[in-house]
N, C-alpha and C positions, 0 to 999 in steps of 0.2 A: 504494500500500500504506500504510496505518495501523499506525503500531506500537503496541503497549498499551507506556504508561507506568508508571512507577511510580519517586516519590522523595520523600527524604523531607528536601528543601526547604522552608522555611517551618515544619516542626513545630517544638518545643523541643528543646533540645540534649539534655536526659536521656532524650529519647522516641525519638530520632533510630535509635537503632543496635537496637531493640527492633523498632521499624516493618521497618526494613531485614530484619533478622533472619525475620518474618513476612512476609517477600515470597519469599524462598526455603526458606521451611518446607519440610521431610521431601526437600530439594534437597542443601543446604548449611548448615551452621551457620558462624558467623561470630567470630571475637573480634579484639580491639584491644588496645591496652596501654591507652587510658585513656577508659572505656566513659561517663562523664561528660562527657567535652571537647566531646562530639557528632558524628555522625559524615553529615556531609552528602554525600549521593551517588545517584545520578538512574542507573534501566537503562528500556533501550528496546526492547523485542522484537518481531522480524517473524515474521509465522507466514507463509511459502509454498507451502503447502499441502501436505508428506510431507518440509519442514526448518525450522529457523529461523534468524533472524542474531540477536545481541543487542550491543547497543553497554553497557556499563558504564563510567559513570564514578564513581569511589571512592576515598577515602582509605587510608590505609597497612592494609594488615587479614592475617588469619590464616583460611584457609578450609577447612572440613573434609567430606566427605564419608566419615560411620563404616561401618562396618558395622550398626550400629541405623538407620541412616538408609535404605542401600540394603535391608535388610530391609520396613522403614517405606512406602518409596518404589519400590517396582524396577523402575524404568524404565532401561533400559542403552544410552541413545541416546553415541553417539560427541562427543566435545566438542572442535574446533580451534579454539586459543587465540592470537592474535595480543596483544601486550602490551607499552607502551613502556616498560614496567619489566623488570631482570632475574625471575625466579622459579625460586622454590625449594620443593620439598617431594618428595612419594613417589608414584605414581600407579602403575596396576597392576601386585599383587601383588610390592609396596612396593618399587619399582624408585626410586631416588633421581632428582629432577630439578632440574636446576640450566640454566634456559632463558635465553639475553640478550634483549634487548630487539628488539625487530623482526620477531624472528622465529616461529613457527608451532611449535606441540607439539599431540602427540593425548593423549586421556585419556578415561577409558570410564567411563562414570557408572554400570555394571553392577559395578564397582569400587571400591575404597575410594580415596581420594585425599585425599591434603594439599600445599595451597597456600600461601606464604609470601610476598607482594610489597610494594612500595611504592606510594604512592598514583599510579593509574594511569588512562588510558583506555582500553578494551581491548575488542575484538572476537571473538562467539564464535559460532561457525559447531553448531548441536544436530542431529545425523546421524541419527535412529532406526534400528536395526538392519537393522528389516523394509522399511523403506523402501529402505536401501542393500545389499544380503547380496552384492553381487559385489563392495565393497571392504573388509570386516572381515579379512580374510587381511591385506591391504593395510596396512589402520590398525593391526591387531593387531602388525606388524613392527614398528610405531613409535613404541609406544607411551611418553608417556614423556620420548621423545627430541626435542632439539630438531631440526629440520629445516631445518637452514644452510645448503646448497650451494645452488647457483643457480635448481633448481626449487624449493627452500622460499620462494625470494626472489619465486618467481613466484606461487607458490602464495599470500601474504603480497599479493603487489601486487592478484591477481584476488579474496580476498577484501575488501580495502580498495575494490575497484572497484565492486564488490558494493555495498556502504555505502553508500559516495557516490551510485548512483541506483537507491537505492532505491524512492524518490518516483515514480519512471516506470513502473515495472513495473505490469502489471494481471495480473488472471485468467488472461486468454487465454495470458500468458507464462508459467505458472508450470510447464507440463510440461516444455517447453520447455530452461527454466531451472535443472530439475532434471536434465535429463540432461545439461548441458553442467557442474552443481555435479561430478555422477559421472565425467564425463569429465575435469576439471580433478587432480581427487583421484588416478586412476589415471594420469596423467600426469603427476604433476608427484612425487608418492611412490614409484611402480615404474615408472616409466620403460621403455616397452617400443614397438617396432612396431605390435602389438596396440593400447595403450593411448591412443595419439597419435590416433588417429581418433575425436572426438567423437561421433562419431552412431549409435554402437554400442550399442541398445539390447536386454538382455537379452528374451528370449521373453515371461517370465515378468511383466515389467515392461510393454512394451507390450501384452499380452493385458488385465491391468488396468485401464491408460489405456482402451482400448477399452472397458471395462464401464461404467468411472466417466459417461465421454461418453454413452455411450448410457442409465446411470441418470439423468443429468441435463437429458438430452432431454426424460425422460420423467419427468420427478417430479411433475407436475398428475395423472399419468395415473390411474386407477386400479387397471389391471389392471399397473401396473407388479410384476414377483417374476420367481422364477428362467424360467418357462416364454418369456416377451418378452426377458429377455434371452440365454438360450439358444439364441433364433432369433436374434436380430438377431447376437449376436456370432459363431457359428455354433459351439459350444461344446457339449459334453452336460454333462448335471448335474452330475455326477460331476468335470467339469474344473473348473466352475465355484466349486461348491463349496471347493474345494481353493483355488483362486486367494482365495478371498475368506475364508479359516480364520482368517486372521492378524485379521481385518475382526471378528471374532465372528458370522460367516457372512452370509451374501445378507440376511436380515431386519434387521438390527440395519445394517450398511453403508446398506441404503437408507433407513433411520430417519436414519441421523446427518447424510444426504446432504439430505434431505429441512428437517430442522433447520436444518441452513445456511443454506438456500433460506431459510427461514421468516425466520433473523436478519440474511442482507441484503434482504428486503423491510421489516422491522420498521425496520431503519436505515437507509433507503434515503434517508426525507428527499419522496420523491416519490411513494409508496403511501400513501395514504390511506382504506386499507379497516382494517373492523376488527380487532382480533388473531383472533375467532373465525374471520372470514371467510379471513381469510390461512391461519392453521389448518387448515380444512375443505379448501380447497381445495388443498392440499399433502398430503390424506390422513390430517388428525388431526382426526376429528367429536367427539370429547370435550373439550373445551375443558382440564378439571380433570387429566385423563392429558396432552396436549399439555404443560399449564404445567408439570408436574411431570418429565416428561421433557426440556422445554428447560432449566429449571433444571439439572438435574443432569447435561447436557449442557457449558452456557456457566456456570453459577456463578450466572445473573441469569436474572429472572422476565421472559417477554416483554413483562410492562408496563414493568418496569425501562428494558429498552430503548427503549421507543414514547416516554418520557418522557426519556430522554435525549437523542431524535433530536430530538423538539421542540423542547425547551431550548438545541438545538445544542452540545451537550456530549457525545462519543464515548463511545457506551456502555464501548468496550473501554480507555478513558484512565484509570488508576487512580494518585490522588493522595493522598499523605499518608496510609497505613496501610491497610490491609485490612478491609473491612466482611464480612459475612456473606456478602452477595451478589458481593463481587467476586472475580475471578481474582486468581493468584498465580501464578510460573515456574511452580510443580508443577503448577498448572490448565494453563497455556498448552504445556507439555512434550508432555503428555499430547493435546492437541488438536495437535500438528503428529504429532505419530505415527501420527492418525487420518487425518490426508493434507484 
């Protein structure tokens, strides 16, 4: 796994906490006691396809999530905080938080929130709603609250464990590893007989997986739409449909799937066909509609990419401020929701 970068390392000091600030635009806004001093601090985000992890490292700061913001923004993915600093501030529906160091608190970006810490390293686990809906009861109990007793300690140690091997993980693990993220949560939060069995996947959830798999069989294809996967998955319209609403339905899910496809060929490093040809053959014969929908997809023109695979510089690696064409949290948020 690649994490996209972004820090604002090597900038100038007056530029420093501006850049920082335009990395989590319409996310968080940011303040300091001394906005000149400079404000040097490096975040690292993994997308695993329907969560993310993000490592931050950061000097002393002030964080706010307003209401203008979540209006701005309203993405309401779940957010668990591990942090070697105490914290303090308000998280949903201005419940006060006073967290120690080490340990794990939930907080809902569907919400206003204020954060208070000292200069820290800290790890954060982005839940999207829709991705997770059999544990918001769950997280919703705890919101807030720090999570001390000996499953927070646990909870605390398997997302550190997380972190640490990262690097290893591929594709193939990532369903995988999303169920065993849902099983850790329900375990180690509600504590139950139920909850203790990892391998407990909702209907709803594995019906999904099954679609995804069989859309990605089949993304050359051309007859790929609802009628192929209808058969294959053995599902009528109408199920289908439904399963895939939250997706902005079967067309637009297999567009975004299809996309994907297109920007690990483009940075694959070992494809050497051209963006039209890669294009075409993934189902987009307009070159000018194709470029325009990967842009507005990934933030970056598919040349953006061809040329950054070349130059052996990670298209998704973003250094020292925010250009037109690069991601930001708010981009990358938004694409781990999409799974």
């Amino acid at each position: 796994m690649t994490p996209v970068i972004f820090t604002t390392v090597g900038l100038p000091q007056a530029k420093q906490l501006d850049a920082w600030r335009g990395w989590f635009d319409a996310v968080f806004d940011v303040e300091v006691d001394d906005p000149q001093a400079g404000f040097s601090a490096t975040s690292e985000t993994w997308n695993f396809g329907g969560f993310g992890l993000s490592r931050v490292r950061a000097p002393k700061l002030r964080a706010f999530r307003t209401a203008d913001l979540v209006r701005r923004n309203p993405i309401d993915h779940w957010n668990i905080t591990i942090g070697h600093a105490r914290t303090l501030g308000e998280a949903g529906r201005l419940r006060s938080i006073d967290v120690p160091a080490d340990t794990p608190f939930v907080a809902s970006l569907g919400r206003e929130l204020v954060s208070f810490r000292e200069a820290d390293d800290r790890l954060q686990l982005y839940l999207p709603r829709d991705t997770f809906p059999e544990v918001t009861a769950v997280l919703e109990g705890v919101e807030g609250r720090p999570i001390s007793d000996a499953m927070g300690k646990l909870l605390a140690e398997f997302i550190t464990l997380l972190a640490r091997n990262v690097s290893s993980f591929s594709d193939a693990d990532l369903p995988a590893l999303q169920t065993t993220v849902r099983g850790m949560l329900l375990a180690c939060i509600a504590p139950s007989s139920d909850h203790s069995f990892l391998g407990a996947v909702p209907v709803a959830v594995a019906r999904k997986e099954i679609v995804r798999r069989i859309v990605d069989l089949n993304l050359h294809c051309s007859t790929l739409g609802p009628d192929l996967l209808c058969r294959e998955a053995g599902m009528s319209r109408s199920q289908l449909y439904r399963l895939l609403e939250s997706e902005g339905g079967v067309r637009n899910y297999i567009q975004r799937r299809r996309l994907k496809q297109c920007y690990a060929e483009l940075s694959s490093g070992t494809n050497f066909r051209s963006i039209a040809a890669i294009a075409e053959g993934l189902g987009f014969p307009d070159p000018s509609s194709f470029s325009r929908s990967f842009k507005k997809e990934f933030g970056l023109t598919p040349k953006d990419v061809m040329c950054a695979t070349l130059s052996g510089i990670p298209a998704s690696a973003v250094h020292g401020g925010r250009s037109e064409a690069e991601l930001n949290l708010r981009d990358l948020l938004a694409q781990i929701a999409r799974g």
